[in-house]
C-alpha positions in Angstrom: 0.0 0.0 0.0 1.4 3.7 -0.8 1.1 6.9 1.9 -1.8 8.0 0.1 -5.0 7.2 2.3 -6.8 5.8 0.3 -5.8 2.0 -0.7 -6.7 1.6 -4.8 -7.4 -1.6 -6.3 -8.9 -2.6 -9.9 -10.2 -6.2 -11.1 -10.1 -6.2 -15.0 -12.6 -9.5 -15.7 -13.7 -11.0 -18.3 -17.3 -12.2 -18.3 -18.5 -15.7 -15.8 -15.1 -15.1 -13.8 -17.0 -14.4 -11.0 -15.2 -10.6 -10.8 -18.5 -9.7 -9.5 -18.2 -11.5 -6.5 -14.8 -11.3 -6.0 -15.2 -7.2 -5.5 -18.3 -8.0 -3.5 -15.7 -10.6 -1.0 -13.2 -7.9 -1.1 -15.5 -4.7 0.2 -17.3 -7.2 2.1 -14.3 -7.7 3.8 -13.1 -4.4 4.4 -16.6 -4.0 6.4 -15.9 -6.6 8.7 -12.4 -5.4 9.4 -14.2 -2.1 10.2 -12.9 -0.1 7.4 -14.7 1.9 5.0 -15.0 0.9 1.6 -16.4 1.5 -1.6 -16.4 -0.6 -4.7 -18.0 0.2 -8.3 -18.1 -1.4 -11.6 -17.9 -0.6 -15.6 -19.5 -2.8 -17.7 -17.1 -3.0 -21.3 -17.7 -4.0 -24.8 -18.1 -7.7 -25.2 -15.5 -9.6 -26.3 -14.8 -12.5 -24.7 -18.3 -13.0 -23.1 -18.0 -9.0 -22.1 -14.8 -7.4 -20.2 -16.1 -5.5 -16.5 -14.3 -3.8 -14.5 -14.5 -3.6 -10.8 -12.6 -0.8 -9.2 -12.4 -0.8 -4.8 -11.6 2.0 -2.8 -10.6 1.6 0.7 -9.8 4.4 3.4 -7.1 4.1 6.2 -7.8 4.6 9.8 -6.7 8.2 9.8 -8.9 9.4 6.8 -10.7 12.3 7.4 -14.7 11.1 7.7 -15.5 13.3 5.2 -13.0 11.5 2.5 -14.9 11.5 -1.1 -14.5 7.9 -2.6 -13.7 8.1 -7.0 -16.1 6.2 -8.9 -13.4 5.5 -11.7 -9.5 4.3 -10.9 -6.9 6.7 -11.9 -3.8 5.9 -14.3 -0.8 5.5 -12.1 -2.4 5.5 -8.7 -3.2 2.0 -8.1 -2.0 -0.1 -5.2 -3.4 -3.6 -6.4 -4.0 -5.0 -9.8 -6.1 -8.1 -9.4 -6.2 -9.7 -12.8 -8.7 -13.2 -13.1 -6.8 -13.7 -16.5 -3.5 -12.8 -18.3 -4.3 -10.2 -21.1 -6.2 -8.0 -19.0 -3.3 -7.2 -17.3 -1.7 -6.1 -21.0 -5.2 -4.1 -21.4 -4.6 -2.1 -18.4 -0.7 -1.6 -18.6 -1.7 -0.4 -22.0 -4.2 1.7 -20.7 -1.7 3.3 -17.8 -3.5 2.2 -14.8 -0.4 0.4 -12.7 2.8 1.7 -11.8 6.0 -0.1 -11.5 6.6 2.4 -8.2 3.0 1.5 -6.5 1.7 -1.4 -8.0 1.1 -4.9 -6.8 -0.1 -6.9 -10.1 -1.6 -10.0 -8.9 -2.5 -12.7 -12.1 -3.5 -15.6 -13.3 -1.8 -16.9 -16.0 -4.4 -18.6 -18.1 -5.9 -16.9 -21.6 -8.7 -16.7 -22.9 -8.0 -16.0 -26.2 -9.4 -12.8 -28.1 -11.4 -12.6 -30.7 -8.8 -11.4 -32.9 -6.2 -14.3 -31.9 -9.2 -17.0 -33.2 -10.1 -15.4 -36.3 -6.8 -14.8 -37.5 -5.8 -17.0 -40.5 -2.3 -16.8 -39.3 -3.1 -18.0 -35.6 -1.3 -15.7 -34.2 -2.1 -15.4 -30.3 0.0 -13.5 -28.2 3.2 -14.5 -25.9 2.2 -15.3 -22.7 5.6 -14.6 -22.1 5.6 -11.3 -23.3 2.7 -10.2 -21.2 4.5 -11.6 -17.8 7.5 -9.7 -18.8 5.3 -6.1 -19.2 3.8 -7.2 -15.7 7.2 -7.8 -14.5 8.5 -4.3 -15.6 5.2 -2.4 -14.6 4.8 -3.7 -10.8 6.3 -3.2 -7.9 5.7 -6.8 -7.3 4.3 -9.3 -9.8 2.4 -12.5 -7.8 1.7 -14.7 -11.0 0.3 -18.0 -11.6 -2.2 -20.2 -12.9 -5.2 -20.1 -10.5 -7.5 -21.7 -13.2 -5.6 -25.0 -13.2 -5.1 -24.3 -9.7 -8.9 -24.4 -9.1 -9.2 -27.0 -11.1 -7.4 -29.5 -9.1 -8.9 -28.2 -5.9 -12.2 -28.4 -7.1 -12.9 -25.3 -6.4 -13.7 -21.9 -7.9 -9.6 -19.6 -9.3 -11.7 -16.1 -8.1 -11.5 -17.5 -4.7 -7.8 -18.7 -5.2 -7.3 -14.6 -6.4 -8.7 -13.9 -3.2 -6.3 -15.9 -1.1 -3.5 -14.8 -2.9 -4.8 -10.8 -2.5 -4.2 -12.0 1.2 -1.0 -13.2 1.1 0.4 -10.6 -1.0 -0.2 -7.9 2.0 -0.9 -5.6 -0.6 -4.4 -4.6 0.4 -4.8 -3.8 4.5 -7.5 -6.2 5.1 -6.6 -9.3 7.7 -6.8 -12.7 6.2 -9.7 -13.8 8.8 -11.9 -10.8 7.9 -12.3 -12.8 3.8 -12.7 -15.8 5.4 -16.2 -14.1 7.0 -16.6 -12.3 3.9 -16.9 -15.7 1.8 -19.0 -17.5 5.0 -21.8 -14.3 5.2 -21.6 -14.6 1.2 -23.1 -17.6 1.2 -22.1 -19.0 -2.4 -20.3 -22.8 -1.9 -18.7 -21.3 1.7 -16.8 -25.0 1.8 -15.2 -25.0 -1.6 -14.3 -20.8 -1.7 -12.9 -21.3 1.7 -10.8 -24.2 0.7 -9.7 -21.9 -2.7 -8.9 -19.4 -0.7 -6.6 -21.1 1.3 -4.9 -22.5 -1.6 -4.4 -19.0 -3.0 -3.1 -17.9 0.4 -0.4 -20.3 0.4 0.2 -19.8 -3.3 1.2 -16.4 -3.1 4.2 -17.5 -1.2 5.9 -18.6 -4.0 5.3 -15.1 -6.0 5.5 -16.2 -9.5 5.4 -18.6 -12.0 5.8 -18.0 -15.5 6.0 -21.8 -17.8 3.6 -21.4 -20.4 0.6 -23.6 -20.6 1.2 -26.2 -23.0 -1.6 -27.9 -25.1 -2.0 -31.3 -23.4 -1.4 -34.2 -25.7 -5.1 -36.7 -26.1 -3.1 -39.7 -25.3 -5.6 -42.8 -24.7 -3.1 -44.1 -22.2 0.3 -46.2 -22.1 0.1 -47.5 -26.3 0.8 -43.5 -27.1 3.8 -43.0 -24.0 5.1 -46.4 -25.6 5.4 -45.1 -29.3 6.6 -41.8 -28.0 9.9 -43.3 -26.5 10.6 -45.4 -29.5 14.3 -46.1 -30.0 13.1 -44.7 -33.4 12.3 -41.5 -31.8 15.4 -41.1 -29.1 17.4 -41.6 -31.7 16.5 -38.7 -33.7 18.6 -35.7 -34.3 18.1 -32.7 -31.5 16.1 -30.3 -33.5 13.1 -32.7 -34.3 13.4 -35.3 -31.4 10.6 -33.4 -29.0 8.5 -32.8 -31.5 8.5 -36.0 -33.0 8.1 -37.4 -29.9 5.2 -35.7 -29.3 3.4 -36.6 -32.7 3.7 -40.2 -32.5 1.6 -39.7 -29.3 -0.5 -37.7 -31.2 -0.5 -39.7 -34.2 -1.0 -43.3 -32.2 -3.6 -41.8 -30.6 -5.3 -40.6 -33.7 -5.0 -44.0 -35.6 -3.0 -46.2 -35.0 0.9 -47.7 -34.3 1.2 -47.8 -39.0 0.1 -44.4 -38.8 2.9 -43.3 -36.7 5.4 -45.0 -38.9 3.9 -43.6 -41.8 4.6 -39.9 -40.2 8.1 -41.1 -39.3 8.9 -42.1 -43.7 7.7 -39.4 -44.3 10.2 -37.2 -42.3 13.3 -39.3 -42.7 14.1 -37.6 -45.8 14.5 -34.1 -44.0 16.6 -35.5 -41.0 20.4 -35.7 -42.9 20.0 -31.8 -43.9 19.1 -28.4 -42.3 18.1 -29.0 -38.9 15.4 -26.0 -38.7 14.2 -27.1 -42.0 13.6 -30.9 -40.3 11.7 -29.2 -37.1 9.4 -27.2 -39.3 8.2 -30.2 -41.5 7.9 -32.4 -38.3 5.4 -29.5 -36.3 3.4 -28.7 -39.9 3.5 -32.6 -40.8 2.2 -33.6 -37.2 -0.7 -31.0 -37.3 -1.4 -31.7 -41.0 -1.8 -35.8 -40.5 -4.1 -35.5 -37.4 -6.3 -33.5 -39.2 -9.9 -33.2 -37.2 -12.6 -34.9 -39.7 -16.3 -36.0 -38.1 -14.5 -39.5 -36.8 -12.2 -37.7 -34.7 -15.0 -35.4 -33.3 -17.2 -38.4 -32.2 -14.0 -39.8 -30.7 -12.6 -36.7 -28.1 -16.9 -36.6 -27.1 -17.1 -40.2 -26.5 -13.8 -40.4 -23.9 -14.5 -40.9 -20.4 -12.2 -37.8 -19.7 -14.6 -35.9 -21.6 -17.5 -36.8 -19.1 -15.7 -36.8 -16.0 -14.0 -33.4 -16.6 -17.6 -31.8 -16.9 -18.8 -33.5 -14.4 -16.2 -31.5 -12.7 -16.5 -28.4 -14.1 -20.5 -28.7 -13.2 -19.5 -30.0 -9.5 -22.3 -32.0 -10.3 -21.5 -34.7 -7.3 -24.3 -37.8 -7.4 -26.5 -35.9 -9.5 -27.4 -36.7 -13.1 -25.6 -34.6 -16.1 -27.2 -34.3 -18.9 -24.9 -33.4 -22.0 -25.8 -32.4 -25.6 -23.6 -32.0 -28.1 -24.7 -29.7 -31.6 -23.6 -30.6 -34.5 -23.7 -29.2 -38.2 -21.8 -31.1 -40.7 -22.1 -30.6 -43.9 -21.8 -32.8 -46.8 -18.2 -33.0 -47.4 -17.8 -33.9 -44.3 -20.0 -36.7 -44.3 -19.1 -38.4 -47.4 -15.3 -37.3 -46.9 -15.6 -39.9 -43.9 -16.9 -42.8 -46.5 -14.5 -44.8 -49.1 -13.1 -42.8 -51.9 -14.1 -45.3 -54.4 -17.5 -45.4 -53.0 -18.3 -42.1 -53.4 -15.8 -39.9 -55.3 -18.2 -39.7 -57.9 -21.3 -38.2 -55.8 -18.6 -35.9 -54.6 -17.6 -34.6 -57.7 -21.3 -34.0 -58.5 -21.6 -32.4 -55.3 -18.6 -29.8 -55.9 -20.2 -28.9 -59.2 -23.6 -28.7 -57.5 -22.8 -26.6 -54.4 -19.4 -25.2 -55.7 -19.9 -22.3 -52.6 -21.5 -24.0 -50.2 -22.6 -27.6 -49.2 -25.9 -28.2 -47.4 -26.0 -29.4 -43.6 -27.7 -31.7 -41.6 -28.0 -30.1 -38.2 -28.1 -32.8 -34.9 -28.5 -32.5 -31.5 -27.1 -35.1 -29.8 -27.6 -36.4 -26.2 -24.3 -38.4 -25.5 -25.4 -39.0 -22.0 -28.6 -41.4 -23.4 -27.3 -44.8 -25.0 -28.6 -44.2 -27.9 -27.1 -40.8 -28.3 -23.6 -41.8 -27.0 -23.4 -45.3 -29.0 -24.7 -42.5 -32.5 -21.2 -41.2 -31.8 -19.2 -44.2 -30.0 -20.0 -46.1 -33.5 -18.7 -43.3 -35.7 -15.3 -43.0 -33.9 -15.0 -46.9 -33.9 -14.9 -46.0 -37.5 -11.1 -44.9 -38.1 -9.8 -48.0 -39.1 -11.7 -47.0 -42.4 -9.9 -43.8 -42.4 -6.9 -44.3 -44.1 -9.4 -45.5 -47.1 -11.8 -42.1 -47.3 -12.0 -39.6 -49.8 -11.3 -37.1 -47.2 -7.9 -39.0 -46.6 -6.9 -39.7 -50.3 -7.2 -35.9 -50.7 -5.1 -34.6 -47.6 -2.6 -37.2 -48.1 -2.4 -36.4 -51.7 -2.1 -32.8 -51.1 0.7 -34.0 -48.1 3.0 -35.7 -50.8 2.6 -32.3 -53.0 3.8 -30.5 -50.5 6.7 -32.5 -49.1 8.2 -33.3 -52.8 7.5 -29.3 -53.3 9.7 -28.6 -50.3 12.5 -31.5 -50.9 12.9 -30.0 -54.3 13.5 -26.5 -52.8 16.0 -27.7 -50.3 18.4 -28.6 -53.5 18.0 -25.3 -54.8 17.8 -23.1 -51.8 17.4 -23.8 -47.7 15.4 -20.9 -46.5 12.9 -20.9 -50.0 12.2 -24.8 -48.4 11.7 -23.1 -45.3 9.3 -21.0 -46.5 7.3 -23.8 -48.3 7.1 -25.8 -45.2 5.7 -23.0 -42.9 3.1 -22.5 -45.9 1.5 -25.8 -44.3 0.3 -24.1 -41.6 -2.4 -22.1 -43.7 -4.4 -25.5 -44.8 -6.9 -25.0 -41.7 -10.2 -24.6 -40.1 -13.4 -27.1 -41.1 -16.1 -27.1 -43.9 -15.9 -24.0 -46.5 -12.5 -22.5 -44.6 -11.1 -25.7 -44.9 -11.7 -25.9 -48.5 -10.6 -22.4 -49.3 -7.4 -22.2 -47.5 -6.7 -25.8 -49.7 -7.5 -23.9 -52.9 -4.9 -21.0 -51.8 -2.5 -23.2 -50.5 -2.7 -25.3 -53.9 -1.8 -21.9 -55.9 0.5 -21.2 -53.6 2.4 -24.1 -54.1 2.1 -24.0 -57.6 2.9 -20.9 -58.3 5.6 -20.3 -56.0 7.3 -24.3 -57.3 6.6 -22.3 -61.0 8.9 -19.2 -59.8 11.4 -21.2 -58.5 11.5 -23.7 -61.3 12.5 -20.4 -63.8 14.7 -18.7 -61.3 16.7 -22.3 -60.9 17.2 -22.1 -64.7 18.8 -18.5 -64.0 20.7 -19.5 -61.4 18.6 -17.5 -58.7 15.7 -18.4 -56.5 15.6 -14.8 -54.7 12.3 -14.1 -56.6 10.7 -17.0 -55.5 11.8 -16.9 -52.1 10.4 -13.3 -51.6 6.8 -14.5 -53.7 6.3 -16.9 -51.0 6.8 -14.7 -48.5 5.0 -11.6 -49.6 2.1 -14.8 -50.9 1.7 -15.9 -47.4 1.6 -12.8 -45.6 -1.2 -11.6 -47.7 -3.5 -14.8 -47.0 -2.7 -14.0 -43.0 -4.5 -10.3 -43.3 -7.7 -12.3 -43.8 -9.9 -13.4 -46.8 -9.9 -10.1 -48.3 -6.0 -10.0 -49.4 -6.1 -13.6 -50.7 -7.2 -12.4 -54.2 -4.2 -9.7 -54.2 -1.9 -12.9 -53.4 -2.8 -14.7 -56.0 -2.7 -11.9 -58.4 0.4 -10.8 -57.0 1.6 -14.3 -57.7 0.2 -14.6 -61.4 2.6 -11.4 -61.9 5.6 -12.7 -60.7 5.4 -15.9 -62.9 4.2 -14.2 -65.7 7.1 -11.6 -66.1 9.5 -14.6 -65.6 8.0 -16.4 -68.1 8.4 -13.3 -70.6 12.0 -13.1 -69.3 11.7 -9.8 -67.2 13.6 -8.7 -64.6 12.0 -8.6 -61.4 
């Protein structure tokens, strides 16, 4: 706390944190230590689920009874920063509100991720790193950790773990006891805030914690942690041995102990050369192969982690859950699950038919009814036809066109291959996305291949190597640029077909 007499604090939340209730604890609190308090919210522009913010004023002992409480914080004059998730701390360092001189920037580490980070075709979403480092440099002292996962293993709730670890900081003068009766008058699950808040309390002894959050692997158990310490894998040169190791898991878990292997061929040819080059075709190649069709959907809602982990989340004890699941696929993505010599033909009608748009077939789907959950179980039993769909032949096709594209550029230039193999990453997203970041990945390829292929014969790739660049970074502004990259691209081969110099 600073010498000013009043003690500041400001909770940045992001909509069904419970931010509401966490201001309430904390000028609940400050009443029953027999201080005076006052607390007052904004309502923001939703977001992600809407963004509030809750801003408490406190006044010392020796305040003058008269003392005018502010309605809205002030840049630079805040004593606490209580932050329920990590990017609202960047929104208010951006916005001024803490100072590295007075601030105590309290945070969980989790994201939830903005709207920008999702739509994005590049998938950009922003360092976690980056952000603890700004809290670091803009706070007196930075208490940082994950109090989502935290709450998570408790079973309890991560605004009461916040509280606890407002507590333990000593940043705010309110005694530890005085929350405790704050949560119990409160009312709202006393037993399982108390035992949050105690968690959060201890927590904030260790300050901060800073490991990113990794995406956890959907291993089904010890087959995946086998295949991922195959001699085949530890024997692997450093740059691509982790990743690897983490796709077979992946990959086992996705199909099968051939499918693995198949991933494995597939990069061999990339190991003997540039090491970066081998670590980029491993990550794209990995993501590419366990790519999410309608039998991998009905799989991940059919695991018994699935049902236990809302059951959690719900704290629904003994009593029933009931769980539906909506689905829309449309029709590629039902036939694309069928055998490619069944129904290629009815596909190709259908591209001609509905060449913008396929038609859907809408479900709700109860998975907690047997009939419901055996709709679904039946479907993900169906992956050992997998490798035999016309949504496989296609991907896989469009795989081997890609990795011949980018062995070919390796002879000719390292960082043009490069550049090829980070293009991967663009083939995403489901039903009409999907098909139209193929289509610009296709030109793409063949365009770029097609520059490369007439620079070679002069002795220079430079002009490729730049189109693919320049190509790429237009298709990551957003649909809208994805006609200048192809037209950029039809230049660039066009004037090196007529000889020009570029």
């Amino acid at each position: 706390m600073s010498d000013s007499r009043l003690a500041t604090l400001l909770i940045p939340a992001v909509g069904g944190q419970g931010g509401g209730v966490l201001s309430e604890w904390i000028v609940d609190a400050a009443g029953i230590a027999g201080l005076r308090a006052h607390g007052t919210s904004i309502p923001g522009v939703a977001q992600r689920t809407g963004s509030t913010t809750y801003y408490v004023e406190i006044a010392s002992g020796d305040a003058p009874p008269d003392t005018a409480f502010s309605l809205y914080p002030i840049p630079g004059a805040l004593d606490v920063l209580l932050a329920p998730e990590l990017l609202e701390v960047g929104r208010m360092i951006e916005l001024g509100f803490p100072s590295p001189a007075r601030t105590t920037i309290i945070a969980s580490t989790h994201r939830l991720y903005s709207i920008h980070e999702k739509i994005t075709t590049a998938g950009d979403v922003y360092p976690s790193e980056r952000l603890v480092a700004a809290a670091r440099a803009f706070a007196r002292e930075l208490v940082a950790f994950d109090a989502l996962a935290l709450a998570r293993e408790h079973e309890t709730e991560a605004n009461a773990i916040l509280l606890g670890a407002l507590a333990g900081s000593g940043a705010f003068p309110i005694p530890a006891d005085a929350y405790r009766a704050a949560i119990e008058a409160k009312g709202i699950r006393v037993r399982s805030n108390l035992n949050g808040f105690d968690v959060g309390l201890e927590r904030a002894g260790a300050r901060e914690t800073t490991a990113p959050s990794p995406r956890a692997v959907a291993g089904n158990g010890a087959g995946a942690r086998r295949r991922a310490e195959d001699p085949r894998v530890a024997s692997l040169p450093a740059p691509v041995r982790a990743i690897a190791g983490e796709a077979v898991a992946r990959l086992v878990d996705y199909q099968d102990d051939a499918y693995a292997d198949r991933y494995l061929a597939r990069l061999r040819p990339f190991l003997g050369g540039d090491g970066e080059l081998a670590a980029l075709v491993a990550r794209h190649l990995a993501v590419w192969m366990t790519y999410e069709d309608a039998i991998r959907v009905a799989d991940l809602k059919t695991r018994a982690a699935r049902f236990a982990r809302i059951r959690r989340d719900a704290r629904a004890a003994g009593a029933e859950v009931v769980v539906t699941d909506y689905l829309k696929p449309d029709l590629d993505e039902i036939y694309g699950i069928l055998p490619y010599r069944l129904v290629r033909g009815f596909a190709a009608w259908a591209e001609r038919r509905w060449p913008r748009g396929r038609p859907t077939l809408g479900q709700h789907v109860k998975t907690t009814t047997i009939s419901g959950y055996l709709r679904l179980w039946l479907l993900a039993r169906a992956r050992r036809l997998r490798p035999a769909s016309y949504r496989a032949h296609h991907e896989h096709a469009r795989m081997e066109r890609w990795l011949a594209a980018v062995a070919r550029a390796a002879g000719w230039d390292v960082e043009l291959a490069r550049e090829l193999a980070r293009a991967a990453g663009l083939v995403k997203g489901y039903g009409d996305v999907r098909r139209r970041m193929s289509a610009v990945f296709d030109d793409l390829l063949a365009q770029v291949m097609r520059a490369a292929e007439l620079g070679a014969a002069r002795g220079d790739v430079g002009v490729a190597r730049d189109l693919v660049r320049r190509y790429r970074a237009l298709v990551r502004e957003g649909p809208d640029a994805e006609e200048r990259g192809a037209a950029l691209a039809r230049t660039v081969v066009t004037a090196l077909e007529a000889g020009d110099s570029l």
